[in-house]
Rosetta silent file (secondary structure, phi, psi, omega in degrees, C-alpha in Angstrom):
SEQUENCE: XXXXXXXXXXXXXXXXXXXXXXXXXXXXXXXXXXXXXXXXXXXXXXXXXXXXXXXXXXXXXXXXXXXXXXXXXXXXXXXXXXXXXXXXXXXXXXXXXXXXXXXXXXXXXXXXXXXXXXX
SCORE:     score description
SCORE:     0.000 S_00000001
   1 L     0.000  115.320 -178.936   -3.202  -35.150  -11.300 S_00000001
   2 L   -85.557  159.710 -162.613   -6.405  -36.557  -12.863 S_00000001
   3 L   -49.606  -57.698 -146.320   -9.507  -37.777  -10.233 S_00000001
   4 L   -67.066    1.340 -164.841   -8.424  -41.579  -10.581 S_00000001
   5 L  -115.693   34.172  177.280   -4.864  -40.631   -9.384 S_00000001
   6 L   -47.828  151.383  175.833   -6.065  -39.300   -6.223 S_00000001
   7 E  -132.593  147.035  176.286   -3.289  -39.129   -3.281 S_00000001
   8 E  -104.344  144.095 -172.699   -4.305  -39.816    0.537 S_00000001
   9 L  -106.330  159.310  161.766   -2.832  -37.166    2.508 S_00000001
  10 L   -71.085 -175.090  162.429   -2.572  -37.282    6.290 S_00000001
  11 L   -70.415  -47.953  176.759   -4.685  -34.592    8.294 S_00000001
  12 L   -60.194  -12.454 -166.236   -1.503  -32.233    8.527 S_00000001
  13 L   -92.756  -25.631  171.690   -0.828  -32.210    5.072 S_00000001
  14 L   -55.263  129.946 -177.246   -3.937  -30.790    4.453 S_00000001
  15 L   -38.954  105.243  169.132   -3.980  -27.002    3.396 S_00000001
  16 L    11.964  -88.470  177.929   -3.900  -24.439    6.701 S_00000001
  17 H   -17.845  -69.406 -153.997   -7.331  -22.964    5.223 S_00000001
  18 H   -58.718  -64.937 -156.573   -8.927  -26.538    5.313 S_00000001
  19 H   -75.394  -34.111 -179.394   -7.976  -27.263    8.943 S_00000001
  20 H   -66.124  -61.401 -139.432   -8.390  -23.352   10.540 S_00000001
  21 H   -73.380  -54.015 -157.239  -12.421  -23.970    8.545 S_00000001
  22 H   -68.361  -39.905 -166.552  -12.715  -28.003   10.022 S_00000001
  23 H  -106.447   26.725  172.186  -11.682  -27.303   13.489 S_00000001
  24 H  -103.040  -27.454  166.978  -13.364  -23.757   14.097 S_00000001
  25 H   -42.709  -49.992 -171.246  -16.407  -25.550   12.428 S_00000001
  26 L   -76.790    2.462  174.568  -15.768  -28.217   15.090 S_00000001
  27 L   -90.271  -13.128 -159.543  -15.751  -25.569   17.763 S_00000001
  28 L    88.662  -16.733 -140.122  -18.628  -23.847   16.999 S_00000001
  29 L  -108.481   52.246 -166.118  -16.516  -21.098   16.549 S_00000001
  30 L   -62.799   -4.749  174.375  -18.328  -19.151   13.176 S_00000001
  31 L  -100.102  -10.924  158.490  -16.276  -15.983   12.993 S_00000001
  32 L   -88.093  -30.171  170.942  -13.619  -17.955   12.442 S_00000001
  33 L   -87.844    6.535 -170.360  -14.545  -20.531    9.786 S_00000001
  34 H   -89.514  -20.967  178.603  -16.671  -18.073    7.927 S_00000001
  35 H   -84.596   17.818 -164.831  -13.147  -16.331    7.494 S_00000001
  36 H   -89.151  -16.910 -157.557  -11.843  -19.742    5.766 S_00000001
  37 L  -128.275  151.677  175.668  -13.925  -18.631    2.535 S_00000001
  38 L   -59.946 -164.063 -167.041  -13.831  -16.370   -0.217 S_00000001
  39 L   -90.554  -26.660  178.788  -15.900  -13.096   -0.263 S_00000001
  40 L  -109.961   -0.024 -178.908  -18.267  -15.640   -3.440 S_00000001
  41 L   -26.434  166.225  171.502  -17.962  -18.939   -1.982 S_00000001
  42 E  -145.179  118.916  178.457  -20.510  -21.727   -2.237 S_00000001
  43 E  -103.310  164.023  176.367  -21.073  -24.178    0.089 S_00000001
  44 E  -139.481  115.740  168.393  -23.666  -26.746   -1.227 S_00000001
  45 E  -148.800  149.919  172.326  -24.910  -29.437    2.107 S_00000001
  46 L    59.406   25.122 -174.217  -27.820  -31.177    2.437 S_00000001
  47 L    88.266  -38.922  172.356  -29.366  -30.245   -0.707 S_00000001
  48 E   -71.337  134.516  166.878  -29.199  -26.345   -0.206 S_00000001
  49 E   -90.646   80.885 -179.408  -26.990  -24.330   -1.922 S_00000001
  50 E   -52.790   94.852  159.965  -24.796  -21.213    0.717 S_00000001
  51 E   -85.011  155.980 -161.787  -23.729  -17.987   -1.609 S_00000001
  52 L   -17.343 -137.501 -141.422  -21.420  -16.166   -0.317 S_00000001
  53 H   -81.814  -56.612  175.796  -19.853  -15.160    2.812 S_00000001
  54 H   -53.661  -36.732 -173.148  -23.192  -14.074    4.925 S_00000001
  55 H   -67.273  -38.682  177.129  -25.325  -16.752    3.713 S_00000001
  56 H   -32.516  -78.081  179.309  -22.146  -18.790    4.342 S_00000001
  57 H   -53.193  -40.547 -176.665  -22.301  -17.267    8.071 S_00000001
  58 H   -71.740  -71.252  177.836  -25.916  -17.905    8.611 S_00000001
  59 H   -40.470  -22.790  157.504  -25.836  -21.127    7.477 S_00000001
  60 H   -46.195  -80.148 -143.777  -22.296  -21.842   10.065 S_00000001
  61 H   -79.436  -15.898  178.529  -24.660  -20.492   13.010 S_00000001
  62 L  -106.833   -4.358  159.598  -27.719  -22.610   12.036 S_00000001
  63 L   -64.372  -52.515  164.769  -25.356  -26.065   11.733 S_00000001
  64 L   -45.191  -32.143 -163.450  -23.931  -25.304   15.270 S_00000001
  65 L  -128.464  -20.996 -175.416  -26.641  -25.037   17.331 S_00000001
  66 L   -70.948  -73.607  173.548  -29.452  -27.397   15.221 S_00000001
  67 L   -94.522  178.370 -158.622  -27.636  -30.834   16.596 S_00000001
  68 L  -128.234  119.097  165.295  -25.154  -31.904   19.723 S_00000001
  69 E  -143.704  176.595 -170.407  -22.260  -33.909   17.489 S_00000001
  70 E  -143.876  132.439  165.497  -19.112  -35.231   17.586 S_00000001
  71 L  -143.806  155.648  152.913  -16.821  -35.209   14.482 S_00000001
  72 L  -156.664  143.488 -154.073  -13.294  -36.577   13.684 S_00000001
  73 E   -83.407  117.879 -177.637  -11.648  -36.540   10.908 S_00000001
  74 E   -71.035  -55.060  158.938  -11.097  -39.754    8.874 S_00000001
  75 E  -135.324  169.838  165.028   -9.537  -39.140    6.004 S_00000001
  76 E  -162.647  133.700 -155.646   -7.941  -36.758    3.536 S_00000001
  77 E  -119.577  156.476  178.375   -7.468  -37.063   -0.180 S_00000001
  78 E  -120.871  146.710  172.856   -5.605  -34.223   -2.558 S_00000001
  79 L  -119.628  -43.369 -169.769   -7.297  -34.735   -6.278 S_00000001
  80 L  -150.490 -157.277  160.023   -5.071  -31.733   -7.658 S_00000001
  81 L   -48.043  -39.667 -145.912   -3.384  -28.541   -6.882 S_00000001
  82 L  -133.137   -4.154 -156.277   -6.735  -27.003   -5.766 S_00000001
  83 L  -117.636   87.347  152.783   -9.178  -30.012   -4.955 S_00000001
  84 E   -61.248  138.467  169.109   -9.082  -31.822   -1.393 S_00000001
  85 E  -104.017  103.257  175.113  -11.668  -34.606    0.052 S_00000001
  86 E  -102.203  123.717  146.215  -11.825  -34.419    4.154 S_00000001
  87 E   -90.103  109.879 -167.341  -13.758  -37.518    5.435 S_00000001
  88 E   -96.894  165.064  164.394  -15.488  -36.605    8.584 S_00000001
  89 E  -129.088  113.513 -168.020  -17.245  -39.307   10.825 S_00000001
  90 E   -85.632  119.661 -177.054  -20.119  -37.705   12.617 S_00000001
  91 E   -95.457  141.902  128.697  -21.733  -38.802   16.376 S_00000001
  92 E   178.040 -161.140  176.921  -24.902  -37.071   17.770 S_00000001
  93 L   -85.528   23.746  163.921  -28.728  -36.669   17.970 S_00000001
  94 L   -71.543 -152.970  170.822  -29.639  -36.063   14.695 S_00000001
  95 L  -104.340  163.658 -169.703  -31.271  -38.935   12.832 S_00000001
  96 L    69.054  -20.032 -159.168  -29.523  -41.968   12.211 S_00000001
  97 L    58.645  -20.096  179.205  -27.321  -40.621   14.665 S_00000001
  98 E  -143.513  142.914  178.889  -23.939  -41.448   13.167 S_00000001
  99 E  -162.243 -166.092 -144.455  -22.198  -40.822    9.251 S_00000001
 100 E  -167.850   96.273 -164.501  -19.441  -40.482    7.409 S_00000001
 101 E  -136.719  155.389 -164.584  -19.454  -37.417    5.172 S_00000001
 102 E  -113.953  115.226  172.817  -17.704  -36.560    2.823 S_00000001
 103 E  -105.788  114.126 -149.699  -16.439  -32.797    2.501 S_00000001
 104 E  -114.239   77.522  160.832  -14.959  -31.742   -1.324 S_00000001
 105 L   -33.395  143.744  163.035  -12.827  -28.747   -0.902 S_00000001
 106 E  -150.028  128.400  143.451  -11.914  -26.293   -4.155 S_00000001
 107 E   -80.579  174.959  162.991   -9.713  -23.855   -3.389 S_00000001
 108 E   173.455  143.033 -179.074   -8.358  -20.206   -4.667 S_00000001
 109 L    36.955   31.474  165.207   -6.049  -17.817   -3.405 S_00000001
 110 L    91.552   -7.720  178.096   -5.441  -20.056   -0.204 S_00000001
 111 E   -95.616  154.569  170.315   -9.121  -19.307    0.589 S_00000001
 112 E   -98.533   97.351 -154.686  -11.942  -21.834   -0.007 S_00000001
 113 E   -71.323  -48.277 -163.877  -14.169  -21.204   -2.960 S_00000001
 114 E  -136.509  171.064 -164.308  -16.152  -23.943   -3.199 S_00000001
 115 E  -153.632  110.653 -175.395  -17.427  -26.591   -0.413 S_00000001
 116 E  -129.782  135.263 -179.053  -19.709  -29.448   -1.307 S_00000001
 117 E  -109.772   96.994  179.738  -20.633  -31.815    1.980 S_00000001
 118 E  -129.190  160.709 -176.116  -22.136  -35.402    1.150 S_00000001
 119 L   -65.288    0.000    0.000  -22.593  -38.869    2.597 S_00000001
């Protein structure tokens, strides 16, 4: 399936992996999404780039506790076999206070390889 042929999925259709990683993220709950990712993952938010799984983990534990949010999940797009889009919409004290980000799943071996989080 090429990008322009994108398909919107509901939130269930979305892969296990994606959903164990969004709603232990949305818990707070870091020994569980850090197991969501391979052993080389990359997450890339905010401009910073997360190698693998500890950096991964540190970076979980300093997202969690740096703002008070609210998330729910807006949308969810399949691009291919391997490539998902979750659109979260984010409440809390941070600045602006509210967004709409967009997180662009790659998968392998049912694990999540690569993770890029943008407005």
């Amino acid at each position: 399936m090429r990008d322009d042929q994108r398909r919107t999925s509901t939130p269930e259709s979305l892969p296990e992996v994606i959903t164990r990683y969004l709603k232990a993220h949305r818990a707070h709950d870091t020994a569980t999404a850090v197991t969501a990712f391979t052993r080389e993952a990359t997450v890339i938010d905010d401009g910073h780039a997360y190698e693998g799984t500890e950096a991964i983990e540190g970076w979980l534990g300093r997202s969690a506790t740096e703002f008070t949010y609210t998330s729910h999940l807006v949308s969810a797009q399949q691009a291919d076999a391997t490539h998902y889009i979750a659109t979260l919409h984010l409440e809390g004290d941070f600045p602006g206070g509210t967004i709409d980000l967009r997180y662009q799943f790659t998968l392998r071996d049912d694990l999540i390889e690569h993770l890029v989080i943008e407005p």
